[in-house]
DSSP file (Angstrom, degrees, kcal/mol; ACC not computed):
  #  RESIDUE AA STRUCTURE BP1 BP2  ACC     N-H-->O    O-->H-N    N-H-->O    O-->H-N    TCO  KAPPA ALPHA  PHI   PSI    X-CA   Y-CA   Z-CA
    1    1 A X              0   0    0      0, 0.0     2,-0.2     0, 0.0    32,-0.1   0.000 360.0 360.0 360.0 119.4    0.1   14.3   -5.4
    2    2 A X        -     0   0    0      1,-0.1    32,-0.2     0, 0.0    41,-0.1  -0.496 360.0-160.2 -52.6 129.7   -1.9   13.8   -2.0
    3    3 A X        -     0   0    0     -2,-0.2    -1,-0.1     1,-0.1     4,-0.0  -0.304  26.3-129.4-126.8  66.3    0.9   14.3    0.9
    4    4 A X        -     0   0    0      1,-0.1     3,-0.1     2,-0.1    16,-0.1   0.718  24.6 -86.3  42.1 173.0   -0.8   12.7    3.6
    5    5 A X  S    S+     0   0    0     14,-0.4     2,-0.8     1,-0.2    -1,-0.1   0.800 106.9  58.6 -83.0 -36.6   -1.3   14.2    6.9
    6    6 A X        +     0   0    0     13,-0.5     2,-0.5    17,-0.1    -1,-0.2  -0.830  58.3 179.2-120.8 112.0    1.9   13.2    8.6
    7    7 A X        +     0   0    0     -2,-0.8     2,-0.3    -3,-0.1    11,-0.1  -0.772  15.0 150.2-115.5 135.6    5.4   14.2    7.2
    8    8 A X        -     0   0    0     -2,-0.5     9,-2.0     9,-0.3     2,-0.2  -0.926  30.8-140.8-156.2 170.7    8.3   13.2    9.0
    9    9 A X  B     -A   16   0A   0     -2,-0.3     2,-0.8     7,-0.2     7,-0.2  -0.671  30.7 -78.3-136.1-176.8   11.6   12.5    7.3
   10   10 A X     >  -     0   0    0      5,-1.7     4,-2.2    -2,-0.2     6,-0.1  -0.552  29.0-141.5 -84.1 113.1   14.8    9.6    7.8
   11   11 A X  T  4 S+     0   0    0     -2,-0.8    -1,-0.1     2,-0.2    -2,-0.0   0.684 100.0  47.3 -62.9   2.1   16.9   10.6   10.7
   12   12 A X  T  4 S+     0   0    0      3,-0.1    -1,-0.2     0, 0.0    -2,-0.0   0.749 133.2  13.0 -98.1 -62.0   20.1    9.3    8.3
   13   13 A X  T  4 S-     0   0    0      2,-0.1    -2,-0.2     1,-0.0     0, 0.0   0.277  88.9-139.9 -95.5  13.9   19.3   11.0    5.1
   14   14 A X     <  +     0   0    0     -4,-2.2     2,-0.2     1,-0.2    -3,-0.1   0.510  53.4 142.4  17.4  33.8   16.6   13.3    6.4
   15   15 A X        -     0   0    0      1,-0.1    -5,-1.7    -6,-0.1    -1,-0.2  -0.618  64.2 -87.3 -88.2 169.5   14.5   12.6    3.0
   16   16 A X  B     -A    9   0A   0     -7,-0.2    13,-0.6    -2,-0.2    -7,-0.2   0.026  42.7-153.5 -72.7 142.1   10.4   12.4    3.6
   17   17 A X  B     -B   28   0B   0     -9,-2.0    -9,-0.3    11,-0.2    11,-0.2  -0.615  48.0 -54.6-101.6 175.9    9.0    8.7    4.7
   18   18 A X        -     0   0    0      9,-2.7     7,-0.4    -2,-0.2    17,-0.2  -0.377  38.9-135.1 -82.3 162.3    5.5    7.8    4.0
   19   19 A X        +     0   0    0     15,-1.5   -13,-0.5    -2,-0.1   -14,-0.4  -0.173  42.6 163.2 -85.7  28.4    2.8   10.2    5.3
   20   20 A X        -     0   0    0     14,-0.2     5,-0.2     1,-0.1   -14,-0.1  -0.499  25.6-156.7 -55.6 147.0    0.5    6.8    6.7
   21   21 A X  S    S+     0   0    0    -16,-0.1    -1,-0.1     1,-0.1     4,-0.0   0.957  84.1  62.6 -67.7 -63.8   -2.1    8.8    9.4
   22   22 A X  S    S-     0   0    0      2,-0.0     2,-0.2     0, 0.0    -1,-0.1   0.735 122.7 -36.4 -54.6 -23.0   -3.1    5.9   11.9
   23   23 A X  S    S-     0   0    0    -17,-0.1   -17,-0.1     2,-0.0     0, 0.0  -0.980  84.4 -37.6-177.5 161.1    1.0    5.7   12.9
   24   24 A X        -     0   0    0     -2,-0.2     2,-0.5    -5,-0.1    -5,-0.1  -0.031  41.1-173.5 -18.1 125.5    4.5    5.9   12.2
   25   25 A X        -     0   0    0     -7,-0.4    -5,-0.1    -5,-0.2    -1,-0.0  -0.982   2.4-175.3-145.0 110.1    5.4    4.5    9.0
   26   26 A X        +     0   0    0     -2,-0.5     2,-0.5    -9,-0.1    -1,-0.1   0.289  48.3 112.8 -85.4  -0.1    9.4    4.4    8.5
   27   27 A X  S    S-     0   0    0     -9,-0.1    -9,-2.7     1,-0.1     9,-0.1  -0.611  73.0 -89.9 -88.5 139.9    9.4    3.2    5.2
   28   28 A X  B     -B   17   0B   0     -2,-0.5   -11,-0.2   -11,-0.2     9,-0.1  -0.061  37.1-117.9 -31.6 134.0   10.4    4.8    1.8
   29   29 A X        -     0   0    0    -13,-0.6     7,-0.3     1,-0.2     2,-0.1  -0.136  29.0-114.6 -45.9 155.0    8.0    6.7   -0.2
   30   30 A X        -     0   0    0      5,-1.7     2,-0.4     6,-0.3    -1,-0.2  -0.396  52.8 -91.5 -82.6-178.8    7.3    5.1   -3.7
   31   31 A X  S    S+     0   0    0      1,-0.2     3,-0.1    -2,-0.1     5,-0.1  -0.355 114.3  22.6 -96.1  52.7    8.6    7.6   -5.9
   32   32 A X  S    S+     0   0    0     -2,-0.4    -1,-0.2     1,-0.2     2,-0.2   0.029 114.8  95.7 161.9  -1.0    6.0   10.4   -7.1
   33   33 A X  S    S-     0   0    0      2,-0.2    -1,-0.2    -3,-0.1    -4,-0.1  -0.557  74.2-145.4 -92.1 171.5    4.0    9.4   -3.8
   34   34 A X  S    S+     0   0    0     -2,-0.2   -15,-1.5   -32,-0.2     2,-0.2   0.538  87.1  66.1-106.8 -27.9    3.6   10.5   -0.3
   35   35 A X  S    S-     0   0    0    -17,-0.2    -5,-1.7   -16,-0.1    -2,-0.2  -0.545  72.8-121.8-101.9 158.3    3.2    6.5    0.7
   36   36 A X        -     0   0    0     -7,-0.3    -6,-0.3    -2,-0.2    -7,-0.1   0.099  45.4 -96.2 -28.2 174.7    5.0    3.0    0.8
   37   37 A X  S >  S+     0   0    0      2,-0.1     3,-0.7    -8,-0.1    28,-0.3   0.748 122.7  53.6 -74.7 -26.2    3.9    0.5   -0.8
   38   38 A X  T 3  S+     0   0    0      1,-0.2    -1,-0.1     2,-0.1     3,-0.1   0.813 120.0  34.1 -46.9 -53.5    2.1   -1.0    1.9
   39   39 A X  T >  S+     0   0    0      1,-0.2     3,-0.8     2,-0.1     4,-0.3  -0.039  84.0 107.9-123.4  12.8    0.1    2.2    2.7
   40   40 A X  G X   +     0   0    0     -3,-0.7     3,-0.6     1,-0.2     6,-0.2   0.667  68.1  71.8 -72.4  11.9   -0.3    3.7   -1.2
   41   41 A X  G 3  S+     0   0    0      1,-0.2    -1,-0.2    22,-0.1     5,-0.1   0.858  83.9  72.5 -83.4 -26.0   -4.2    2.8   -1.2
   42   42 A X  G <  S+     0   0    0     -3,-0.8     2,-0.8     1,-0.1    -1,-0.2   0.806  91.5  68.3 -53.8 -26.0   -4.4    6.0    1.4
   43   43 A X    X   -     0   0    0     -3,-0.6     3,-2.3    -4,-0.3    -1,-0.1  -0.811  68.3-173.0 -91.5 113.2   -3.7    8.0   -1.7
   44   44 A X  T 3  S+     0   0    0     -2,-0.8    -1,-0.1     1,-0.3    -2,-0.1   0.716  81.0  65.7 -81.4 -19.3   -6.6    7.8   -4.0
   45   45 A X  T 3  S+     0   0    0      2,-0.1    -1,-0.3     0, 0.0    -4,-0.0   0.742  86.6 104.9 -52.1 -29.6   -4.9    9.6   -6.9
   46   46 A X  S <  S-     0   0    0     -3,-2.3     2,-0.5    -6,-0.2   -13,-0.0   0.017  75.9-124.3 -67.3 177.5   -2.5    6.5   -7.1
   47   47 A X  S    S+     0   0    0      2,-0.0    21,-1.4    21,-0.0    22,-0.5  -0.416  77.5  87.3-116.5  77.0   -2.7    4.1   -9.6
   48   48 A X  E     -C   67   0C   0     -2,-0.5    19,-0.2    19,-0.2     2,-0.2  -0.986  56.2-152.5-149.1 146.1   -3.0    1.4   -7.8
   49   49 A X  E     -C   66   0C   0     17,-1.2    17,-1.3    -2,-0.2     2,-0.3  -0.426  33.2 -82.2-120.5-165.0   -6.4   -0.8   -6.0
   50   50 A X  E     -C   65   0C   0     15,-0.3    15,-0.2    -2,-0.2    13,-0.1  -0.901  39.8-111.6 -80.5  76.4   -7.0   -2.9   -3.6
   51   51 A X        -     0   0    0     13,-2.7    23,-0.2    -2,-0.3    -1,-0.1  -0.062  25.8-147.4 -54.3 145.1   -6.4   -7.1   -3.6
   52   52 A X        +     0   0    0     21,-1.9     2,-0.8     9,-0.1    -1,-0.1   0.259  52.9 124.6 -91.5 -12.7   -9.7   -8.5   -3.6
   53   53 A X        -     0   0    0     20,-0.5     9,-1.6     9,-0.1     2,-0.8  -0.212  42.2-157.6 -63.6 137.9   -8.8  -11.7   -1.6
   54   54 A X  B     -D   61   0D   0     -2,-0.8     2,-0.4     7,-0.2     7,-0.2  -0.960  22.0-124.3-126.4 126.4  -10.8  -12.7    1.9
   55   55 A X     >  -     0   0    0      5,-6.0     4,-1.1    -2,-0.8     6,-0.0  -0.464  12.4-145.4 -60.8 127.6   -9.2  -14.8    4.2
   56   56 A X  T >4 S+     0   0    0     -2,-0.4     3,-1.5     1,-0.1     4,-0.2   0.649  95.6  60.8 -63.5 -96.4  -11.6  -17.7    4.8
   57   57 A X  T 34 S-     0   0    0      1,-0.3    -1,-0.1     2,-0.1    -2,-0.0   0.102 129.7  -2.6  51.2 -87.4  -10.5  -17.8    8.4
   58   58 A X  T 34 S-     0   0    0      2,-0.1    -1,-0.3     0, 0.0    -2,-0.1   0.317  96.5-124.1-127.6   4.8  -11.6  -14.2    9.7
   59   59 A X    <<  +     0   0    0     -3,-1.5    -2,-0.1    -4,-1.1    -3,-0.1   0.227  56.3 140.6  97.3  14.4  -12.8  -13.1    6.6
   60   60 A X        -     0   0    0     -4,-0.2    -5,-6.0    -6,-0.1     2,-0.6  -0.147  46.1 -99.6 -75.4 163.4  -11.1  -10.2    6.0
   61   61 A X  B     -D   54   0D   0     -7,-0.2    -7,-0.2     1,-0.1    -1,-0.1  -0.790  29.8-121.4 -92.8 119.4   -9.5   -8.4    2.9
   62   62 A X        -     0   0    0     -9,-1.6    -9,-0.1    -2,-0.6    -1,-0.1  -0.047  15.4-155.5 -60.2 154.5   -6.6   -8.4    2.1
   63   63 A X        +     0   0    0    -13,-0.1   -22,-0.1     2,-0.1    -1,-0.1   0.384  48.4 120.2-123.9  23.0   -4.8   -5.1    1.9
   64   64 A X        -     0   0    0    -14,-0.1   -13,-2.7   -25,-0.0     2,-0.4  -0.424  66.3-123.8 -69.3 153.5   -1.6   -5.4   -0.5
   65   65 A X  E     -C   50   0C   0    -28,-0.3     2,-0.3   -15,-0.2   -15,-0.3  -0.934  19.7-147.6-110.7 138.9   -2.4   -2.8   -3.3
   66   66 A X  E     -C   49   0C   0    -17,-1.3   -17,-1.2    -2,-0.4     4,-0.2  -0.835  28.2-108.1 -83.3 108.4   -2.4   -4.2   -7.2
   67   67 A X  E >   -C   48   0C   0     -2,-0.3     3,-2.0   -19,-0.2   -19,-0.2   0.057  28.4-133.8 -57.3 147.8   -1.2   -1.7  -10.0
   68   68 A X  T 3  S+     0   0    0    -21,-1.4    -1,-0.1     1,-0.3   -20,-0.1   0.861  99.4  71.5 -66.4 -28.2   -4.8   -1.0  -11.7
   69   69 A X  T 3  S+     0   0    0    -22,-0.5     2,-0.5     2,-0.0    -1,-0.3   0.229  84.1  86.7 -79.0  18.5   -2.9   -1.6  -15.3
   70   70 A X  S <  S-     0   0    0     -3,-2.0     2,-0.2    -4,-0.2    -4,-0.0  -0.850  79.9-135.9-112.7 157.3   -2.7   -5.3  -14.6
   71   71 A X        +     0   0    0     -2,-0.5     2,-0.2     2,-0.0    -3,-0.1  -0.057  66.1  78.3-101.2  52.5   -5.0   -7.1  -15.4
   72   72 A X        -     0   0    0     -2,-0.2    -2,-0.1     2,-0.1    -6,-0.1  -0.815  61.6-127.0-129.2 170.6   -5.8   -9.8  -12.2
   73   73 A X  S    S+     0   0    0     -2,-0.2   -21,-1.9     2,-0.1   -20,-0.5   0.386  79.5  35.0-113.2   0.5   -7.7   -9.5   -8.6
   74   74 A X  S    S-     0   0    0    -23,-0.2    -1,-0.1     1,-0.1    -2,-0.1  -0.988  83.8 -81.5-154.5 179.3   -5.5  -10.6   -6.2
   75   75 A X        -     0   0    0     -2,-0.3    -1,-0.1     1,-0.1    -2,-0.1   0.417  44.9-103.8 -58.3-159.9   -1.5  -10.9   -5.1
   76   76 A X  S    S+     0   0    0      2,-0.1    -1,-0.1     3,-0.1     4,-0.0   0.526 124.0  48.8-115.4  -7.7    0.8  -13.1   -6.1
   77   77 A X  S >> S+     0   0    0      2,-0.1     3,-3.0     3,-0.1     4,-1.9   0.940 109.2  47.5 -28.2 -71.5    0.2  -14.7   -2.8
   78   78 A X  H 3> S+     0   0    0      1,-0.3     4,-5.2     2,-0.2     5,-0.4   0.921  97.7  64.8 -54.4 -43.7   -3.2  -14.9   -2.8
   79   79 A X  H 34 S+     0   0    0      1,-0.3     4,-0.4     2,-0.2    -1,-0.3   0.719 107.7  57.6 -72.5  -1.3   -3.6  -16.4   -6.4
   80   80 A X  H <> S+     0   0    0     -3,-3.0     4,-0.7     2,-0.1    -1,-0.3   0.656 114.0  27.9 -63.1 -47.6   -1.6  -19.6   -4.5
   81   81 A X  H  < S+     0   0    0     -4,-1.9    -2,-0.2     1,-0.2    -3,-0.1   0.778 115.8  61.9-103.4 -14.3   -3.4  -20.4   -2.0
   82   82 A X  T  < S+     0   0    0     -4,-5.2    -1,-0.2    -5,-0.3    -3,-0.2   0.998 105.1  54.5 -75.4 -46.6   -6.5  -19.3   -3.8
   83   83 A X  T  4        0   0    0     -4,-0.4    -2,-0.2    -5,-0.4    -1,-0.1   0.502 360.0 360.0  50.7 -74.2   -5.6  -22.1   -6.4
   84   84 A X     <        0   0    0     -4,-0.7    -1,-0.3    -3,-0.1    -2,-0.1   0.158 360.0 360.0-105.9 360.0   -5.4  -25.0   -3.9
């Protein structure tokens, strides 16, 4: 398991939060991870990728992570409004 650069823990139950780098990240670890869910793509071990959606907009990628055993390319957002 990668355990990210920055460990800090829950000031109620003092167990570990995720290890995101760029900032504070108060959210639960996944379980056998360092990260959230938000921030498990920082761990490259995980098994999980990357959504493949771009905003038309500003054209960016989205950055919810997808388990790698399913078999689609974007959220369960994205695959609405890509759709329509």
């Amino acid at each position: 398991m990668y355990e990210g650069k920055h460990i800090h823990y829950s000031e109620l139950d003092h167990k570990p939060l995720c290890s995101y780098s760029p900032k504070l990240c108060k959210q639960r670890r996944l379980n056998g991870y360092a990260f959230c869910i938000r921030h498990v793509l920082e761990d490259r071990s995980a098994p999980f990728r990357q959504c493949e959606y771009v905003a038309k907009y500003n054209s960016q990628r989205c950055t919810n992570p997808i388990p790698k055993a399913e078999d689609r390319r974007f959220g369960n957002e994205q695959e609405a409004d890509f759709l329509l």
